[in-house]
C-alpha positions in Angstrom: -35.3 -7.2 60.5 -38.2 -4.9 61.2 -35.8 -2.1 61.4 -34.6 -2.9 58.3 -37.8 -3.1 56.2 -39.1 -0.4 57.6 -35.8 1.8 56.7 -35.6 0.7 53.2 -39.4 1.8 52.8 -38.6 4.7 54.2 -35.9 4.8 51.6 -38.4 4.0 49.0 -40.7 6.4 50.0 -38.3 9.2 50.4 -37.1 8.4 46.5 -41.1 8.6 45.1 -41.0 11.7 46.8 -37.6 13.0 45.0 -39.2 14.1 41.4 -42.2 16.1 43.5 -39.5 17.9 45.5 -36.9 18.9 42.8 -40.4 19.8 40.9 -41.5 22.2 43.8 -42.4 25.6 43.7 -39.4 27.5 44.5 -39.4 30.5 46.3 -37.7 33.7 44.6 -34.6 35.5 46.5 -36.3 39.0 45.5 -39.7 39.7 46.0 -40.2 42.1 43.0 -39.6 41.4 39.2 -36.2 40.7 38.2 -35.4 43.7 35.7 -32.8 43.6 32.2 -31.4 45.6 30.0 -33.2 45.1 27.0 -30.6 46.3 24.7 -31.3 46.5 21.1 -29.6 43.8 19.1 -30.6 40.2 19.1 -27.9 37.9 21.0 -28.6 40.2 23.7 -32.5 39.7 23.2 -31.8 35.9 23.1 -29.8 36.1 26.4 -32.6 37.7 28.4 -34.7 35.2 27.2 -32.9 32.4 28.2 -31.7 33.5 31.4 -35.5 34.9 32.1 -36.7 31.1 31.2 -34.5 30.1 33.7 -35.0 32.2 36.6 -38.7 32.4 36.0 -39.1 28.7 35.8 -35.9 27.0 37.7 -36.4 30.1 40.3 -39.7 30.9 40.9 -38.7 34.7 40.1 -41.0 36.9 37.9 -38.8 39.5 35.6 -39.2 42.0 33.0 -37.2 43.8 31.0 -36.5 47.5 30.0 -35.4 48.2 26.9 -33.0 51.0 25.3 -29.6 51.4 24.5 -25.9 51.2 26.2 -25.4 53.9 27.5 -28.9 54.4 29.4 -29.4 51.3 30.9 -25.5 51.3 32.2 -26.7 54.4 34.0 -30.2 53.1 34.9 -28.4 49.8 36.1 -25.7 52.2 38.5 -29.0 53.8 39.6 -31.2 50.5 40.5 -33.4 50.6 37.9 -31.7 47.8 36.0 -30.8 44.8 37.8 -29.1 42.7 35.3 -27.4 43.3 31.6 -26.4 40.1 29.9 -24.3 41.5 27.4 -22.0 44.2 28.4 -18.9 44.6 25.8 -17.1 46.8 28.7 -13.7 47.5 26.1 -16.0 49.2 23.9 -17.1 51.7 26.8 -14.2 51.8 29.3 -15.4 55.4 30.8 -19.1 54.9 31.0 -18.3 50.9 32.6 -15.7 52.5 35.3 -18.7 55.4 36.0 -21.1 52.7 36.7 -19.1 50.5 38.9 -18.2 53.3 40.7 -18.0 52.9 44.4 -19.4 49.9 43.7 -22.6 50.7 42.4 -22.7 47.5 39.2 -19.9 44.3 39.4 -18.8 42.5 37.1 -20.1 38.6 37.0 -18.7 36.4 34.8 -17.6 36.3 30.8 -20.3 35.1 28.5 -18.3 34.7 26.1 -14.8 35.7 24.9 -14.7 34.9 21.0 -16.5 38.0 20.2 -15.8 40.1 16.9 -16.1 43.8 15.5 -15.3 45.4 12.1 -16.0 46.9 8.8 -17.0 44.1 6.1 -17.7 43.2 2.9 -19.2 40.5 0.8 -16.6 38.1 -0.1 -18.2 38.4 -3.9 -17.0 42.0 -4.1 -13.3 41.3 -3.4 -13.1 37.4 -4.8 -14.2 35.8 -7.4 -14.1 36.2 -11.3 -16.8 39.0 -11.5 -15.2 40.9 -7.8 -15.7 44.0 -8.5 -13.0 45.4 -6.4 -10.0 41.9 -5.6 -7.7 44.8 -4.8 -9.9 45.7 -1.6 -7.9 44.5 1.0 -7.7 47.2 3.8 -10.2 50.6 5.3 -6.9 52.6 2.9 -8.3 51.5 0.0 -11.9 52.1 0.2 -11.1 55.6 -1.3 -10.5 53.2 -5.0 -13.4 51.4 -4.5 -16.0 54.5 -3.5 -17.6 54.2 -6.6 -18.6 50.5 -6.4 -20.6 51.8 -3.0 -22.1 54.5 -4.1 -24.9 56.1 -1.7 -27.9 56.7 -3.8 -28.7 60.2 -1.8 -25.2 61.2 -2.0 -23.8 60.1 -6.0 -20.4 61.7 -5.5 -19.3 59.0 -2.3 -19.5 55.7 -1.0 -21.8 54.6 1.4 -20.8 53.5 4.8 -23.8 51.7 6.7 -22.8 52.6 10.6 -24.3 51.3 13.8 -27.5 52.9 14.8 -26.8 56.6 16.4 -26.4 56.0 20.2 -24.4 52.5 20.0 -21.1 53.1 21.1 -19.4 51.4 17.9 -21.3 54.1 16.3 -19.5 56.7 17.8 -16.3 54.4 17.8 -16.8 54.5 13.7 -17.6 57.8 13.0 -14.3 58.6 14.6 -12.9 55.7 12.7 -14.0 57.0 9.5 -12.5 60.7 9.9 -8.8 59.3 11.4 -9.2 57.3 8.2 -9.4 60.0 6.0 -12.7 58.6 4.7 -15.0 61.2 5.4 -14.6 63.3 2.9 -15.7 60.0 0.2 -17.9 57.9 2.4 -21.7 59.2 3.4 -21.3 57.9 7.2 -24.8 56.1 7.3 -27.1 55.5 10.4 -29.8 53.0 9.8 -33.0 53.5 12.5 -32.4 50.6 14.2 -30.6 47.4 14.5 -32.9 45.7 12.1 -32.7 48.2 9.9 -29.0 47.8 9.8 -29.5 43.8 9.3 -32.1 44.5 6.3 -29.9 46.6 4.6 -27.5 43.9 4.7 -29.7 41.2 3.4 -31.1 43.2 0.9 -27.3 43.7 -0.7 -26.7 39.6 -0.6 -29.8 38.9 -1.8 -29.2 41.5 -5.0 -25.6 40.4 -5.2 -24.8 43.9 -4.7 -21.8 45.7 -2.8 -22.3 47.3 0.5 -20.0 48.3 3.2 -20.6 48.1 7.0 -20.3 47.8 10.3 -20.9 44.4 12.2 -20.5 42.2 14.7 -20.8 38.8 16.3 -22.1 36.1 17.3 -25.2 37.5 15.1 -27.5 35.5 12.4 -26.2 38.1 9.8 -22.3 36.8 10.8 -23.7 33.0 10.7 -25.6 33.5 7.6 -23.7 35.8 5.4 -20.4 35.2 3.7 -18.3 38.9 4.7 -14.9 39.7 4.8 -13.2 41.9 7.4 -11.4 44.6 6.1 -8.0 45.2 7.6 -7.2 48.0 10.2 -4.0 49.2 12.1 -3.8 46.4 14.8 -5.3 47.1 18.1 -3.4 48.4 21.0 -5.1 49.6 24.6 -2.7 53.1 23.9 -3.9 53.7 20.8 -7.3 53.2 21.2 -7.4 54.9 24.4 -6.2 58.1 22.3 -8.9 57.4 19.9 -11.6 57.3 22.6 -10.2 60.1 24.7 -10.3 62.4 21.1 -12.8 64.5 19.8 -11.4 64.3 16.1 -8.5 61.9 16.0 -5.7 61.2 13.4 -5.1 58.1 13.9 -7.1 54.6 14.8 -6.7 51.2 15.2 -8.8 48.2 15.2 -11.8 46.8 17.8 -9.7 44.9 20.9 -10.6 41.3 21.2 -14.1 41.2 22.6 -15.0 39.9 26.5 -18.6 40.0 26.4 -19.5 40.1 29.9 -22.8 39.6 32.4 -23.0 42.3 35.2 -25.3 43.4 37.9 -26.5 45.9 39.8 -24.3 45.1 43.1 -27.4 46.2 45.5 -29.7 43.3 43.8 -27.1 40.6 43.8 -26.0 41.0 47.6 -29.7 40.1 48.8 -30.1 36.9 45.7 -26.8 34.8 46.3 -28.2 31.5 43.7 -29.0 34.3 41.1 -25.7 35.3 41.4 -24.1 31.8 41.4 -26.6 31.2 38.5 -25.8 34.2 36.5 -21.7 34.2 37.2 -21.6 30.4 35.5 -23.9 31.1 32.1 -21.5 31.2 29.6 -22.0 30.3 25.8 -19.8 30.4 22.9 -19.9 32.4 19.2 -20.6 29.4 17.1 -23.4 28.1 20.1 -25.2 32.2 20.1 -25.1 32.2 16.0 -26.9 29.0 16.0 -29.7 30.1 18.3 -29.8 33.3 16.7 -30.4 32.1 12.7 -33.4 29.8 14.7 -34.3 33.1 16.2 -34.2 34.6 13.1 -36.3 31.9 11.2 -38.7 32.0 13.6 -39.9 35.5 13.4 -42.4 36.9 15.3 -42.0 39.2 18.8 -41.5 35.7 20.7 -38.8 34.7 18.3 -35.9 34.8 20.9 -38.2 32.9 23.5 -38.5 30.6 20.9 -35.0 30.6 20.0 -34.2 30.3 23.8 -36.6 27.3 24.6 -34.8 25.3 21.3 -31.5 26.0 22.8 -32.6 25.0 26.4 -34.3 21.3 24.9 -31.3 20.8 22.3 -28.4 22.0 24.6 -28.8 21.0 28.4 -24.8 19.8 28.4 -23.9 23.7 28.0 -26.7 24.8 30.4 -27.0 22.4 33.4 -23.6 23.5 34.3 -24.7 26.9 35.1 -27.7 26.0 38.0 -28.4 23.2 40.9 -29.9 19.8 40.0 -33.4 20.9 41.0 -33.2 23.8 39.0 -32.5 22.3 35.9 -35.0 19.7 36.8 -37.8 22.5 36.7 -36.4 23.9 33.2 -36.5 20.7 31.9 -40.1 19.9 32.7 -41.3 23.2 32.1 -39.7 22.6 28.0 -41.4 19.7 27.3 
C-alpha cells in the first residue's frame, strides 16, 4: 500500500512538473544565428517570420535574416552564407537551382505549397461588364487591339506593361515573353523599383477604375484582394519553356508551369540541426491560408507587419501548424503568443 501511494505521488508530482518541462529553455542545434533569405516579396517575408517565431521561441535558436533577391541569396545559400530560403519557386530558375545544389551544396526540403500561380492580368472591369473597355481581350494576341486602353504616360504611342522588378527571374522570364509575343514593339516593358512599387501601381489602377496590365503572382494580398483576370498564353510545356529559357531572343513562349513553391537549405547547416530539419521539411501552408495572412499583413502596416501577420496566424491556426514540430515545441509557441 505504501508502494502504491508513494508511486501515484510520484505520478502526481512528475505531472505538476510536465507544463515546467515542455515550457523549458531549449537548447539550439546551432550555436550561431539561424540566417534567411530575405527575399523581396511579402509571402516570403511572412514565411520567415513565422518559421523565425518558431525556431526562436519553440527552439531556443536566435536568427536573422539577409535580404536581397533570387539569384544572390541562391548563391550566397550554395556558399554558407544563407542557411535557409522559405520560398524557392525552383521551375522558375532551373539552371541557377541545379548550380546551387551542386555536389550537394543546398537540398531540397519539403513543398510549401503547390497551388501557386503566375501570369499577366487584368482587371476583370476592363474585359466584363457594360462599361469593359476591351470584352474582346481574351488572350497576350490581342493586347496589340487593346494598346491604347493602356497607354504608358512616358511613352503615348504604346501600352504599358508593368513587369516584375529588374533582377526577379519572372522579370527576365517576361521580357522574353513580351518579344516572342511580338509585343515589344506596342508595349513599354515597365520595371517598377520594387515589389511594392509594383503592388502600388496596382492599387492605384483599382482604386481609379482604371486599366493596367501586369505581371503577378500568388498567394499575395494583391491576388486575395483584387479582382484580375489571367490572360491566356500558349499552354505550358517543360520543352518549350526550356527553349524559352535557354534563348536569348526567342520566337516562341508558353505559359508559367504549375508552381511547387519549395523550402531548401543550405545542406552543411541542416546535417549538424536534425529537428530544424524535421521542423522545416513538415511546414507546409496553402494559397488560400498565405493570402489570408498576407491581406492581415497588409492591414497591419508597419516594418513588423509580417511578424504581426505571423503571430495572428500562429494564435488563429495551431491545426495547420502543430503538425509541423514536437508537442513541447508547440507548447512554447503557444505560451509565448498569448
Amino acid at each position: 500500500m505504501t508502494l502504491k501511494i508513494s508511486a501515484c505521488a510520484w505520478l502526481v508530482g512528475l505531472a505538476a512538473l510536465a507544463p515546467g518541462l515542455a515550457n523549458a529553455a531549449p537548447t539550439c542545434e546551432v550555436k550561431r544565428p539561424v540566417v534567411f533569405a530575405g527575399l523581396d516579396w511579402d509571402s516570403n517575408a511572412f514565411h520567415v517570420a513565422v518559421a523565425r517565431f518558431i525556431l526562436d521561441h519553440g527552439y531556443g535558436c536566435k536568427s536573422e535574416v539577409l535580404p536581397g533577391t533570387t539569384i544572390p541569396l541562391l548563391n550566397g545559400m550554395a556558399r554558407g552564407d544563407v542557411d535557409v530560403t522559405m520560398e524557392l519557386w525552383k521551375d522558375n530558375l532551373p539552371e541557377a537551382w541545379e548550380a546551387a545544389r551542386k555536389g550537394g551544396k543546398s537540398v531540397e526540403l519539403g513543398i510549401n505549397f503547390d497551388d501557386a500561380v503566375q501570369g499577366w492580368f487584368v482587371p476583370r472591369y476592363v474585359v466584363e461588364g457594360p462599361n469593359a473597355p476591351a470584352p474582346g481581350l481574351k488572350s497576350v494576341f490581342d493586347l496589340p487591339k487593346y494598346k491604347e486602353i493602356f497607354r504608358d504616360p512616358e511613352d503615348p504611342g504604346k501600352g504599358r506593361f508593368y513587369n516584375g522588378v529588374a533582377g526577379w527571374v519572372a522579370e527576365t522570364v517576361n521580357t522574353k515573353k513580351l518579344k516572342a509575343y511580338g509585343l515589344d514593339d506596342d508595349f513599354t516593358n515597365f520595371h517598377p523599383g520594387s515589389g511594392a512599387a509594383l503592388s502600388a501601381a496596382i492599387a492605384s489602377a483599382y482604386a481609379r477604375q482604371r486599366p493596367i496590365l501586369y505581371y503577378y503572382w500568388g498567394p499575395t494580398w494583391v491576388m486575395g484582394l483584387y479582382d484580375g483576370v489571367m490572360l491566356d498564353e500558349p499552354a505550358y510545356d517543360p520543352a518549350g519553356w526550356k527553349a524559352m529559357a535557354e534563348s536569348k531572343s526567342p520566337t516562341t513562349a508558353v505559359g508559367f508551369p504549375p508552381m511547387e513553391v519549395w523550402v531548401v537549405a543550405n545542406a552543411a547547416f541542416i546535417a549538424q540541426a536534425p529537428q530544424l530539419k524535421a521542423f522545416l521539411s513538415r511546414y507546409r501552408t496553402t494559397s488560400a491560408v498565405v493570402s489570408k495572412a498576407l491581406v492581415a499583413m497588409r492591414d497591419a502596416g508597419g516594418a513588423n507587419a509580417p511578424e504581426v501577420a505571423a503571430k495572428a496566424f500562429l494564435k488563429e491556426r495551431p491545426e495547420v501548424w502543430h503538425a509541423w514540430v514536437p508537442g513541447d515545441v508547440a507548447a512554447r509557441v503557444d505560451a509565448a503568443i498569448k
